[in-house]
N, C-alpha and C positions, 0 to 999 in steps of 0.2 A: 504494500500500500504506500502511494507516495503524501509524503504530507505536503500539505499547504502551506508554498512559501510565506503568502501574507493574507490577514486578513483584516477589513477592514468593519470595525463597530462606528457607528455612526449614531449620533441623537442630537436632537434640536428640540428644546423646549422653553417654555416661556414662565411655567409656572402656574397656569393661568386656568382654570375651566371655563371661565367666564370673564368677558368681559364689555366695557358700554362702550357707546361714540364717544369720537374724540380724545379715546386714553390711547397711551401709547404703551405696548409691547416690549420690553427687554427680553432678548432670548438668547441661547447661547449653542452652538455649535458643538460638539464635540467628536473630534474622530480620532479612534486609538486603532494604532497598528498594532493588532493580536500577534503576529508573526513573527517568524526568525529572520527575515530580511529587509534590509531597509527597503522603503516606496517612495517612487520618484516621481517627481512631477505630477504630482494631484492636482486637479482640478474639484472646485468645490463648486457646485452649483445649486443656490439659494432662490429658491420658488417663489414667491407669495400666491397661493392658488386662488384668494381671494379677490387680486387689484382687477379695477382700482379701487373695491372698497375697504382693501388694508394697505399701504402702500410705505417705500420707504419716506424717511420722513426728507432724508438729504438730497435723494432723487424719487421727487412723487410719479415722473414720468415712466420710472421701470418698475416692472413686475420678476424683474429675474437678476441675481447678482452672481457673476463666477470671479471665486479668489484660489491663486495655486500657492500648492506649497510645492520647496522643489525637491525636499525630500522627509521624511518621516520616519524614524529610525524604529526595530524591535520593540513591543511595546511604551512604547513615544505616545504621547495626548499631542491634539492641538488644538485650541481653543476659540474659537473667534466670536464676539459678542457686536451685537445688535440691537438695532428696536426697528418699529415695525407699528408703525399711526393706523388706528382703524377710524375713516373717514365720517365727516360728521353726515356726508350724505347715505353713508349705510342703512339698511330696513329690512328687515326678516321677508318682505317681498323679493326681497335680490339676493339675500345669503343670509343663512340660516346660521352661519359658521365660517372658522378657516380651518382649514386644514393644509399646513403649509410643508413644502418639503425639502427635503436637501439631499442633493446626490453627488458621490464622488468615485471617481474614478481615477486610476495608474494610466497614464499614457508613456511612460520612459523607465519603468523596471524592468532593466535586460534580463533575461533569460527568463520571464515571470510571465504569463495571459493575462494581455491586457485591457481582452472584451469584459470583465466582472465590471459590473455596478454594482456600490452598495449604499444602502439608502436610508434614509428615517425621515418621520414625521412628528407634528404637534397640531392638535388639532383645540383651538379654544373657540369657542359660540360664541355669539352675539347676543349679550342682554338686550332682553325687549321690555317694552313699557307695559301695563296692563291700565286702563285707564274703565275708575265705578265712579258711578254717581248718586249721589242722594240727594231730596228733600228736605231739611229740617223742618215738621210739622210748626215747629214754633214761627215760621218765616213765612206761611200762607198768610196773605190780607182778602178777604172777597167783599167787593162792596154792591152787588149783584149786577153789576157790568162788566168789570174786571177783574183779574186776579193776578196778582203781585206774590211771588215767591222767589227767594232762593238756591240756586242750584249748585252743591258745592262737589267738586271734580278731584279725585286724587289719583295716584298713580302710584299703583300696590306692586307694580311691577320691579325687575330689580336693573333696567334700564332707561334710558332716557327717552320721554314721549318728544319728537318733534316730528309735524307734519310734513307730508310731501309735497312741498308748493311744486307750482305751476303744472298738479296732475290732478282733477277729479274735484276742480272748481275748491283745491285747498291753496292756504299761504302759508307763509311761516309763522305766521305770529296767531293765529288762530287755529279751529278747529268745528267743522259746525257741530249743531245739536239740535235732536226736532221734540215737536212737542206731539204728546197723544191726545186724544179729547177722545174717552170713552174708546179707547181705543182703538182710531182711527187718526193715522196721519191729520194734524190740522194744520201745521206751519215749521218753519226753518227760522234760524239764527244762529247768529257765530257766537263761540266761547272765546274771549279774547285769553291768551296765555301767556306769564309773564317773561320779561328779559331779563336775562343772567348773563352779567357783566363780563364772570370768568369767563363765559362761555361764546361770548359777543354771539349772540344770538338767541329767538325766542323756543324756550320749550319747559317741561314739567319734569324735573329730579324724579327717583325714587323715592318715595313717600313724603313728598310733598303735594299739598292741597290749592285748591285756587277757586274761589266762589263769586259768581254773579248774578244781578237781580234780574229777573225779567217780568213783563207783564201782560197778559195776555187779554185778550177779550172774550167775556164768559156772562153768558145772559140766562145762566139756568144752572142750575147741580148738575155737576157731571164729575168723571172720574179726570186727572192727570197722571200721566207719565213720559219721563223725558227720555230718552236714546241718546247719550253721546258720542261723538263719533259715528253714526249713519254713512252710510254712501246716499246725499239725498236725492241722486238719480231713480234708486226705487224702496229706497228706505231699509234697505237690509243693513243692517249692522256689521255681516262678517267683512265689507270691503270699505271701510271709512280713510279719513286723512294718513291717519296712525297706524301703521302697523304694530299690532298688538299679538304679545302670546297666548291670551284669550280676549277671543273677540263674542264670548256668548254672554259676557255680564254688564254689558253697557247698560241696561235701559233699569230707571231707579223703579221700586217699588209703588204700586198703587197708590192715589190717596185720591180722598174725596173731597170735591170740595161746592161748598153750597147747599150742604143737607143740612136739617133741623139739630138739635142735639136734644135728647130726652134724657131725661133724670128717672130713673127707678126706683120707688120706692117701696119699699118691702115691710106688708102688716105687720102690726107691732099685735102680739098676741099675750094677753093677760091670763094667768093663772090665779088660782087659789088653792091655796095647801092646805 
């Protein structure tokens, strides 16, 4: 049996299972020649499978890095460290994840085959937002024309909500929201969302909230409930601004508003002993 002059272990990792828009990546290289002979002239070739929505930070216009070593001796490391920007224009619409890779190859070990690749990967997701809404009962006003509530917006999710302007009548700085009447579609308006300085730009943190009033016109008792985030092209929920990693819990709870309120009162029953 002949042994294997060399071989080569390879891993790229970042650390990471998860991460939001906007953070950046350190990850690090590493290839160790298992072998009894020195390897020459490596080539290391660095993927981002993701670009452009992870991309390098120093060249955002490449998606691929090749560095050589020119030689690698018997059990030798080499080390090379990086980062790796994941775009603020990212959306679980376009990638769910990265999974990046890195491949190296011998092209100048005499007497050694120099077709082997060997290869490794890192694969870290894309936090996505989750965007619920509520009611606060205490925030209905009904003055039997109108109704003036409330609508307060979080984001339970463990990435960053921002919408996809200039796609599906969304912007950046908003997000629509419809209202039900007895549920039945009755109207559209935007949730405006605030700006984040560090972030120069508009969108909603992980577990941060944002609340606005609205008012609607109501000439009778009926039921409300809001949907945020809608596609209001036909009112479904699953395809809104935001790419969300659930999109089935948008729309808030029931509430009624304009009915009577009755008081119960329960007979007082006297004994005698």
């Amino acid at each position: 049996r002949v042994r294997q002059p060399y071989t080569l272990q390879v891993s790229k990792t970042d650390g990471r299972a998860l991460a939001d828009i906007d953070e950046t990546l350190q990850y690090t290289i590493a290839v160790t020649n298992t072998g009894w002979v020195t390897v020459t002239d490596l080539h290391i070739t660095d993927t981002l499978m993701g670009w452009p929505w992870i991309f390098f930070p120093d060249r955002p216009g490449e998606g691929q890095r090749v560095f050589t070593l020119p030689a690698l001796g018997p059990r030798a490391t080499a080390l090379i460290s990086l980062s790796a920007q994941i775009s603020r224009s990212a959306n679980l619409s376009d990638v769910v994840g990265f999974t990046n890779t890195v491949t190296v190859r011998s092209f100048g070990t005499s007497g050694v085959p120099t077709a082997d690749v060997f290869d490794g990967l890192d694969t870290t997701a894309l936090a996505g937002p989750d965007l619920i809404a509520a009611i606060p009962p205490d925030s209905v006003i009904y003055d039997g024309h109108t109704v003036t509530f409330t609508v307060q917006v979080t984001n339970v999710g463990p990435g960053t909500a921002r919408p996809l302007a200039g796609t599906l009548q969304c912007a950046a700085h908003w997000i629509p929201i419809g209202f039900l009447i007895d549920n039945q579609p009755h109207s559209t308006d935007y949730f405006g969302l605030p700006y984040l300085p560090d972030y120069s730009d508009y969108g909603l943190r992980p577990g941060a909230s944002v609340i606005q009033t609205f008012t609607l016109p109501l000439a009778e008792p009926a039921s409300l409930k809001v949907t945020i985030d809608p596609w209001i092209l036909n009112w479904t929920p699953e395809r809104g601004c935001v790419m969300e990693t659930n999109e089935g819990n948008n729309t808030t709870q029931e509430i009624w508003i304009g009915l009577p309120r009755y008081r119960l009162f329960l007979p007082l029953v006297l004994r005698n002993w």
